[in-house]
N, CA, C and O atoms as CSV, one atom per row, in Angstrom:
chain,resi,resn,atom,element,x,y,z
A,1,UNK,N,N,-8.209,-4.820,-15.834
A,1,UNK,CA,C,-6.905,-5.050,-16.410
A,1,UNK,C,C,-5.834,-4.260,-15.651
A,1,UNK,O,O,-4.730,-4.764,-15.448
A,2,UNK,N,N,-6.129,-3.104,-15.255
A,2,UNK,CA,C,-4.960,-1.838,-14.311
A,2,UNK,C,C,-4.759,-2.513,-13.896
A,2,UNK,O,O,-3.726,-3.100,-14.216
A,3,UNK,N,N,-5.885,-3.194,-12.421
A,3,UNK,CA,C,-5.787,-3.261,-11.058
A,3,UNK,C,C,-4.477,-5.000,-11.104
A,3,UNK,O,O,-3.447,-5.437,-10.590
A,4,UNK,N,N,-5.619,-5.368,-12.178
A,4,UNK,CA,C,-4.783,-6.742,-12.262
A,4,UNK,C,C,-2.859,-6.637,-12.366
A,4,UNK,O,O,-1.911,-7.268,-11.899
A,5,UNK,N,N,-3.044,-5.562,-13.180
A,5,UNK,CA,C,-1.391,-5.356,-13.355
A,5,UNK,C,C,-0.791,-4.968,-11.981
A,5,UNK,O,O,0.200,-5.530,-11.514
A,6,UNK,N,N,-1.390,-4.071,-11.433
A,6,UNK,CA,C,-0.837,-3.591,-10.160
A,6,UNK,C,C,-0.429,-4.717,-9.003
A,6,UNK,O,O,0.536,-5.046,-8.311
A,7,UNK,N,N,-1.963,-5.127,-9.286
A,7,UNK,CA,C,-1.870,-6.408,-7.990
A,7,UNK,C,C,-0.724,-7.220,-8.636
A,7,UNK,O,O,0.299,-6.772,-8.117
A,8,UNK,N,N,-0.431,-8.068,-9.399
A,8,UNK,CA,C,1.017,-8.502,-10.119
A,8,UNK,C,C,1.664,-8.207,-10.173
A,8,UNK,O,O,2.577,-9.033,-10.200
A,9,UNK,N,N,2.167,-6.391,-10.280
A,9,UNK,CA,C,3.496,-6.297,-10.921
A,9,UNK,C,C,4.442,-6.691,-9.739
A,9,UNK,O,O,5.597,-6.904,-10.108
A,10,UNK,N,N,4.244,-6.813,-8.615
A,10,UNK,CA,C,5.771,-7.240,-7.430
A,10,UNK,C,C,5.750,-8.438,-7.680
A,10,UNK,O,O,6.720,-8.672,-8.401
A,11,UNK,N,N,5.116,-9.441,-7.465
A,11,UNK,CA,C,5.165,-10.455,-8.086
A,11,UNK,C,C,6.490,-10.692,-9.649
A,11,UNK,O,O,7.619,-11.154,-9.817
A,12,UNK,N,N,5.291,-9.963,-10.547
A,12,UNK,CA,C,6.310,-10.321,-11.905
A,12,UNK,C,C,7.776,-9.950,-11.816
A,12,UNK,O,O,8.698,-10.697,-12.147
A,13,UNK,N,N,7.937,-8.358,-11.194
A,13,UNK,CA,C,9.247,-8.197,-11.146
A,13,UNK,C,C,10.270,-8.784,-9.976
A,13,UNK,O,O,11.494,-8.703,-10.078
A,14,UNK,N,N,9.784,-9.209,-9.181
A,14,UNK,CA,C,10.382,-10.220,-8.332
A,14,UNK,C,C,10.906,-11.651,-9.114
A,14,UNK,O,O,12.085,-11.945,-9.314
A,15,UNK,N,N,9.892,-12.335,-9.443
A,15,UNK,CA,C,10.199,-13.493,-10.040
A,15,UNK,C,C,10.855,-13.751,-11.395
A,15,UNK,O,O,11.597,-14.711,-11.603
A,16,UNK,N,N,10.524,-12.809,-12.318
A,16,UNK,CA,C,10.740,-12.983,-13.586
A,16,UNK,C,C,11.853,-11.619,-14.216
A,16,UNK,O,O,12.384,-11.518,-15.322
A,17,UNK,N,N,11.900,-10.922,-13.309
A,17,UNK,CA,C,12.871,-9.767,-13.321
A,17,UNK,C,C,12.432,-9.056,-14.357
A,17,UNK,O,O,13.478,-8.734,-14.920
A,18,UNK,N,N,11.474,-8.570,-15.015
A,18,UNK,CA,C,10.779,-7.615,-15.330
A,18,UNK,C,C,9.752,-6.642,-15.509
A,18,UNK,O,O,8.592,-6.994,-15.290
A,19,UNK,N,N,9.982,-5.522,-15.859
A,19,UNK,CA,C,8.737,-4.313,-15.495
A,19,UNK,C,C,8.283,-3.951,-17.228
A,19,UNK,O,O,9.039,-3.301,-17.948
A,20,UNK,N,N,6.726,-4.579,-17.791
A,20,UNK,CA,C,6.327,-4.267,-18.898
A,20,UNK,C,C,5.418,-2.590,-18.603
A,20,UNK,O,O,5.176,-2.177,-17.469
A,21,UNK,N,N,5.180,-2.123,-19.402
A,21,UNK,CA,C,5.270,-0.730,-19.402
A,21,UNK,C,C,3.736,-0.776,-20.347
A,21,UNK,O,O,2.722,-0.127,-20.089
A,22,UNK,N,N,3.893,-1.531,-21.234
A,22,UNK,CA,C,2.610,-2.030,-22.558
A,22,UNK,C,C,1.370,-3.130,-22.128
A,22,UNK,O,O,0.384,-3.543,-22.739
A,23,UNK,N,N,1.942,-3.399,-20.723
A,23,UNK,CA,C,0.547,-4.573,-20.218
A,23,UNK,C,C,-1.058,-3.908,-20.362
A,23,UNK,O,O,-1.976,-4.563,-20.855
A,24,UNK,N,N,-1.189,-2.812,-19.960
A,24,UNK,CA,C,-2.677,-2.107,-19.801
A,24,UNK,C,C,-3.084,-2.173,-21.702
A,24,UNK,O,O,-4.091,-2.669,-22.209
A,25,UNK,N,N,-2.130,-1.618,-22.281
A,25,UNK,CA,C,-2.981,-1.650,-23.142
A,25,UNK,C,C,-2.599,-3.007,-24.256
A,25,UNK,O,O,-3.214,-3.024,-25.322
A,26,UNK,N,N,-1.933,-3.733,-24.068
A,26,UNK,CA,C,-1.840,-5.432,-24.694
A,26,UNK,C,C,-3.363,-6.074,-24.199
A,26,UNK,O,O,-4.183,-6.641,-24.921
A,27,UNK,N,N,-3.442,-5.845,-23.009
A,27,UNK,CA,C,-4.148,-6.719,-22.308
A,27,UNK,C,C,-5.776,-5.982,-22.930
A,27,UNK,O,O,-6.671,-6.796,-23.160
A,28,UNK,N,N,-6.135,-4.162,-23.220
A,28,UNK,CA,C,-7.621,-3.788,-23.843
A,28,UNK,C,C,-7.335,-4.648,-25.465
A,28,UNK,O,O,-8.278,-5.131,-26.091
A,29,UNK,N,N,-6.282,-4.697,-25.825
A,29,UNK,CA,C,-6.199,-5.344,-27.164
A,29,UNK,C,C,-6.420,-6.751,-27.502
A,29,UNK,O,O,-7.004,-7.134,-28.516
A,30,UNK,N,N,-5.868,-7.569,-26.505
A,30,UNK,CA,C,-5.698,-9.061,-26.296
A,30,UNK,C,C,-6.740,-9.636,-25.940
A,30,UNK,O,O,-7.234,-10.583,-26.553
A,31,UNK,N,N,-7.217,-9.113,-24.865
A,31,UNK,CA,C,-8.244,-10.278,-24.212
A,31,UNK,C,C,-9.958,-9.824,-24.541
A,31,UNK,O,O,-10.989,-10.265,-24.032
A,32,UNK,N,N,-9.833,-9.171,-25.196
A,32,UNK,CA,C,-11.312,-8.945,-26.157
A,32,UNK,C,C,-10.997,-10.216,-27.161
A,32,UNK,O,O,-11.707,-11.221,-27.168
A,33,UNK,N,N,-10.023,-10.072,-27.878
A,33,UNK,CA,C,-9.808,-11.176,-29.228
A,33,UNK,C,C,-9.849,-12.501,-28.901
A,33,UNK,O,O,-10.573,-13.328,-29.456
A,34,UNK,N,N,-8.669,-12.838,-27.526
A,34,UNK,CA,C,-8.725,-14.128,-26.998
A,34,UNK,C,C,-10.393,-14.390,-26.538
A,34,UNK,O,O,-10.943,-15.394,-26.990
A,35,UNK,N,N,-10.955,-13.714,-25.881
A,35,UNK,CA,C,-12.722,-14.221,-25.461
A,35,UNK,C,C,-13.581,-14.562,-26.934
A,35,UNK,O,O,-14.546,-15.324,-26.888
A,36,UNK,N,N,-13.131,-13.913,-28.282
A,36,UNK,CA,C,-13.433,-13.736,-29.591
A,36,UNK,C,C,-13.162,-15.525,-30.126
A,36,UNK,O,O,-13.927,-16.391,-30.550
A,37,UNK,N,N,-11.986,-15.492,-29.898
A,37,UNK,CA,C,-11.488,-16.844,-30.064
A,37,UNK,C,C,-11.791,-17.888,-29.635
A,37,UNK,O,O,-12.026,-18.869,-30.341
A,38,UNK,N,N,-11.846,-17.864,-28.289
A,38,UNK,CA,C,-12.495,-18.869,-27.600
A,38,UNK,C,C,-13.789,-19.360,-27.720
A,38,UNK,O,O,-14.063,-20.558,-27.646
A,39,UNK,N,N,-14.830,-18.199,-27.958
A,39,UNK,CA,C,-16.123,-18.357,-28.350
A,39,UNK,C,C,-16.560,-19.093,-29.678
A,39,UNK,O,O,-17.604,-19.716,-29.873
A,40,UNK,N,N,-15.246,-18.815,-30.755
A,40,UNK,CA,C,-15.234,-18.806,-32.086
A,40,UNK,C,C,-15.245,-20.574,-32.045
A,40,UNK,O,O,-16.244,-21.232,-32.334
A,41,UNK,N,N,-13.700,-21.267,-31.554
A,41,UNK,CA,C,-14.077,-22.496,-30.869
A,41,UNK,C,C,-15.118,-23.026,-30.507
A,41,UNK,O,O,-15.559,-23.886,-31.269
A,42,UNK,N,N,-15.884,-22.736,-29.262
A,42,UNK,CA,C,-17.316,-23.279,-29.151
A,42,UNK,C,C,-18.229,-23.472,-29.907
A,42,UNK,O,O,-19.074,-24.356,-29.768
A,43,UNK,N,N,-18.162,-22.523,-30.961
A,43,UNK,CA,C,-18.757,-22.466,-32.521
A,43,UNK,C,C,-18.298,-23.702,-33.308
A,43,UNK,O,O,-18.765,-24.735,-33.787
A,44,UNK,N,N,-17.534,-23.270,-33.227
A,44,UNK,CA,C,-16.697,-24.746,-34.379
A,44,UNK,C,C,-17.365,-26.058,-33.800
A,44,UNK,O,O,-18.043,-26.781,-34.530
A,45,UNK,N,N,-17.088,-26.427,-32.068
A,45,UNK,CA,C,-17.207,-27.661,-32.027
A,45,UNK,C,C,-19.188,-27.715,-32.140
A,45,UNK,O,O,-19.644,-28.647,-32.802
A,46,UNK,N,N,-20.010,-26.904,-31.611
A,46,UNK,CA,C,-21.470,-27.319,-31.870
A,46,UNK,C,C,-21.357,-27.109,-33.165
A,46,UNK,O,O,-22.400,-27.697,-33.451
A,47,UNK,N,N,-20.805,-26.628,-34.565
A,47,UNK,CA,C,-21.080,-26.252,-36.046
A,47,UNK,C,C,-20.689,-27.610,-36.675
A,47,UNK,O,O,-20.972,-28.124,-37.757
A,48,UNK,N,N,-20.082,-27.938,-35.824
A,48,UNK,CA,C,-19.345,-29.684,-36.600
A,48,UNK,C,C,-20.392,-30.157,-36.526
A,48,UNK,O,O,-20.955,-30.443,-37.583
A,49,UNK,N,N,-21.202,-30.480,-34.982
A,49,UNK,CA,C,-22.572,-31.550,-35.148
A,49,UNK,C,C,-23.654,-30.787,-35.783
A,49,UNK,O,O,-24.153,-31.452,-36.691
A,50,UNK,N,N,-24.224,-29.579,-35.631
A,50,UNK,CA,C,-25.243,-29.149,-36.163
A,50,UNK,C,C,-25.242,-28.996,-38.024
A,50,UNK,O,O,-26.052,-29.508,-38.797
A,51,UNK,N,N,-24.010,-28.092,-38.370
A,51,UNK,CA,C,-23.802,-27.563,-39.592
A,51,UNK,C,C,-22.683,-28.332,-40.400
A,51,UNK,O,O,-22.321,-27.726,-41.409
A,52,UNK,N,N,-21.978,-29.699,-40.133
A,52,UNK,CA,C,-20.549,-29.660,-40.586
A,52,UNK,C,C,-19.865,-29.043,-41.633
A,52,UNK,O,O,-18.710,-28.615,-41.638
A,53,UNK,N,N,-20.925,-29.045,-42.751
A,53,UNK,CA,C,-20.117,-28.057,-44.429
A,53,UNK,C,C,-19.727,-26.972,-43.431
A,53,UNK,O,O,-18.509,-26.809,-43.501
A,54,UNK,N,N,-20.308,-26.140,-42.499
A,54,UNK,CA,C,-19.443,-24.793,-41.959
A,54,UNK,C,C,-18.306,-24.687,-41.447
A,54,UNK,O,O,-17.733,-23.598,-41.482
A,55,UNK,N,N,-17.753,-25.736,-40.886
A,55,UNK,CA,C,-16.700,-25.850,-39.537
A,55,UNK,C,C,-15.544,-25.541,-40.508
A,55,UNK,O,O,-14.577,-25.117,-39.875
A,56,UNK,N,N,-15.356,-25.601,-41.625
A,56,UNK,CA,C,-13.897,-24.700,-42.428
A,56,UNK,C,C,-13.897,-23.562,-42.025
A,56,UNK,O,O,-12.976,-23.030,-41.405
A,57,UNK,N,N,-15.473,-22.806,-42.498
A,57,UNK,CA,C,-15.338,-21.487,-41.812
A,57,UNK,C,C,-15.238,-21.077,-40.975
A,57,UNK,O,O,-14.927,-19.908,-40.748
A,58,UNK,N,N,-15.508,-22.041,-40.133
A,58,UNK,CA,C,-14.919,-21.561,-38.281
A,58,UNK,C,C,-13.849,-21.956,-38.556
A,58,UNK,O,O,-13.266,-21.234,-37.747
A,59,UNK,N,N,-13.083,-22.486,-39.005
A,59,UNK,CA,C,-11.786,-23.184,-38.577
A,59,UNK,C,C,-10.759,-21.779,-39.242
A,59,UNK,O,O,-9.804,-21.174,-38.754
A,60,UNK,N,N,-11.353,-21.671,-40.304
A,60,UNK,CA,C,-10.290,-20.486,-41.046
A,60,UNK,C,C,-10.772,-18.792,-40.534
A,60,UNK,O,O,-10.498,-17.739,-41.109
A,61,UNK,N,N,-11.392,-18.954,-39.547
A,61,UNK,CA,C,-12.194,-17.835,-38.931
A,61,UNK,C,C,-11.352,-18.111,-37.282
A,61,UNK,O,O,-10.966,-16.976,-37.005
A,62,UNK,N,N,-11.093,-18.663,-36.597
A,62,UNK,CA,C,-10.372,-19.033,-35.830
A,62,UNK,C,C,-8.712,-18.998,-36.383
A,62,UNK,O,O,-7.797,-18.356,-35.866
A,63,UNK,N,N,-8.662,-19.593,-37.186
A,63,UNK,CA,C,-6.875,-19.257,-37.593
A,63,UNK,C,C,-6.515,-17.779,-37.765
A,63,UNK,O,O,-5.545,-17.279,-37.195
A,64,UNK,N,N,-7.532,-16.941,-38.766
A,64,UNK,CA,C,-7.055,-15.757,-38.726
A,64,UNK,C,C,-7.221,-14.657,-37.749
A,64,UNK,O,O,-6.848,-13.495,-37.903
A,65,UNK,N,N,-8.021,-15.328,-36.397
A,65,UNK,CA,C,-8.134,-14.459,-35.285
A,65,UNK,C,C,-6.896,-14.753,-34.435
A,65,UNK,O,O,-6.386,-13.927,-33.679
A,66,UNK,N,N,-6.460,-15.994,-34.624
A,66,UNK,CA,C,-5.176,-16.207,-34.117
A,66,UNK,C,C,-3.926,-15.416,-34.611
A,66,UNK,O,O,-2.953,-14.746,-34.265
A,67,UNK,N,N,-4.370,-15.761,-35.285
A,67,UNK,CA,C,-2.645,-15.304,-36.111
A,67,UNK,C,C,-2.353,-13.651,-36.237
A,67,UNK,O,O,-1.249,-13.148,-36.452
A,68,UNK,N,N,-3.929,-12.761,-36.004
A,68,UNK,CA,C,-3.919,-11.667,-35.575
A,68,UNK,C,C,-3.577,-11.456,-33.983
A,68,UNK,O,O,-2.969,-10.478,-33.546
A,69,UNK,N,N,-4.062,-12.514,-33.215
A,69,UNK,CA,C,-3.180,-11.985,-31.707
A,69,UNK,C,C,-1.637,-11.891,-31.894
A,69,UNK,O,O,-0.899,-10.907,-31.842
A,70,UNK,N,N,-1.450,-12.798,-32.056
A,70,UNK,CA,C,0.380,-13.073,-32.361
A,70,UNK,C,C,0.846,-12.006,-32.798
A,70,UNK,O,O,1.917,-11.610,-32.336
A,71,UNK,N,N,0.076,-11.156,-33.938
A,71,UNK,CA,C,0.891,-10.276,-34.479
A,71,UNK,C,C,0.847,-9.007,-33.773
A,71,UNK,O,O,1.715,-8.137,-33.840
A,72,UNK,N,N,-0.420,-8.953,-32.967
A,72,UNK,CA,C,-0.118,-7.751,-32.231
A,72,UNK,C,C,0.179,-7.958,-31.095
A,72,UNK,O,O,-0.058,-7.034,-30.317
A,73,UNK,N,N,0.743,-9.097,-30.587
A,73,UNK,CA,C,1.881,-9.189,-28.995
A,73,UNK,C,C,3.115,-9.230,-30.106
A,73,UNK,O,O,4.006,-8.568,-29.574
A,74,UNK,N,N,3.414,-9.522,-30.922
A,74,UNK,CA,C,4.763,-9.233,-31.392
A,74,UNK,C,C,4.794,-7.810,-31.787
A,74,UNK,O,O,5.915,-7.308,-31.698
A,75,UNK,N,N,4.003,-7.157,-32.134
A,75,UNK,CA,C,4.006,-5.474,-32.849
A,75,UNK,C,C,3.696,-4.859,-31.566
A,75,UNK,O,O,3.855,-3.645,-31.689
A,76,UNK,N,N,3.302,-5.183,-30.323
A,76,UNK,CA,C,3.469,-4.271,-29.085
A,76,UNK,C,C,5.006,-4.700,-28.174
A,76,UNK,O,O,5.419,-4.053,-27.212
A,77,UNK,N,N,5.652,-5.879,-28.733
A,77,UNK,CA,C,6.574,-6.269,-27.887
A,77,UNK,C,C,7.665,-5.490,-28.617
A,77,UNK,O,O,8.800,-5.754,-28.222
A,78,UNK,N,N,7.590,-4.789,-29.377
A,78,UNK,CA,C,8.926,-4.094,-30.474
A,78,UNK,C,C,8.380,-2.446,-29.973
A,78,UNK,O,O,9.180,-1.622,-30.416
A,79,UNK,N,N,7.463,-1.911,-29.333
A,79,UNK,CA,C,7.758,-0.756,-28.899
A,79,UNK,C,C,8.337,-0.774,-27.958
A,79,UNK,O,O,8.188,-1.475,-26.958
A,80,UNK,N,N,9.409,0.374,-28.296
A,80,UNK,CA,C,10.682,0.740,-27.784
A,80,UNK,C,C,10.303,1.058,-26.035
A,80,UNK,O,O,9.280,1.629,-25.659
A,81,UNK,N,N,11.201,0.626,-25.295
A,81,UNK,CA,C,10.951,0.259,-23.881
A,81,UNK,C,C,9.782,0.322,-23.552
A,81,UNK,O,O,9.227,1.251,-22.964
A,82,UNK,N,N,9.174,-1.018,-24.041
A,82,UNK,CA,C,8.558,-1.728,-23.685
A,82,UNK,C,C,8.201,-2.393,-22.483
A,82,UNK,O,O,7.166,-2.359,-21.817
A,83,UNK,N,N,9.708,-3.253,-22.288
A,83,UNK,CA,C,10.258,-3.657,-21.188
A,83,UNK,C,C,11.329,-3.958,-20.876
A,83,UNK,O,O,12.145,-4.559,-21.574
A,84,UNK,N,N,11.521,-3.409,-19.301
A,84,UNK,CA,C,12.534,-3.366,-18.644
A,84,UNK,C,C,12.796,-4.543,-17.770
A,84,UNK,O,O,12.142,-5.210,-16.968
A,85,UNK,N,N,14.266,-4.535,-18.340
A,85,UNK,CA,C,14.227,-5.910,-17.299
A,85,UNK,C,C,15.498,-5.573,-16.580
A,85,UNK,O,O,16.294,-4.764,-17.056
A,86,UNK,N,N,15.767,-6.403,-15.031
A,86,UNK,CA,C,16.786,-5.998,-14.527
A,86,UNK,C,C,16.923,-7.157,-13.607
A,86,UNK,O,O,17.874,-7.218,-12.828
C-alpha cells in the first residue's frame, strides 16, 4: 500500500492536483473490507444455486459491508488536512 502510494503520488498530484496525507492508512482499512466484499459476492452468486433460502443473508451481509466502507472513506475524508490540494 506505501510503495503503491509513492509510486502514484506524482502522478496524482500532477493530474488531479492533489496530495492525500490519509491514503496509507484508508487503503490498511479499505482494501481488507473491499477483498471481504468481493468474496462475500462470490458467496451470494454460488449460495443462489446451491442454498437459495440464504442469498438474503448474503445480500444483507454484503449491504452492510458496504455501507460500512462508505462510512469510513467519508469519516477519514473529514480528518482535518486530509487533503491538500493545489
Amino acid at each position: 500500500s506505501f510503495s503503491c502510494w509513492i509510486g502514484t503520488l506524482g502522478f496524482v498530484a500532477y493530474y488531479f492536483k492533489l496530495f492525500s496525507l490519509v491514503t496509507v492508512l484508508a487503503n490498511l482499512l479499505i482494501v481488507p473490507l473491499a477483498a471481504l466484499i468481493t468474496l462475500s459476492g462470490f458467496s451470494l452468486i454460488a449460495g443462489e444455486f446451491l442454498l437459495p433460502w440464504l442469498s438474503p443473508l448474503f445480500a444483507k451481509t454484503i449491504e452492510f459491508l458496504s455501507l460500512l466502507l462508505v462510512a469510513i472513506s467519508l469519516w477519514l475524508s473529514k480528518i482535518p488536512f486530509a487533503v491538500f490540494t493545489f
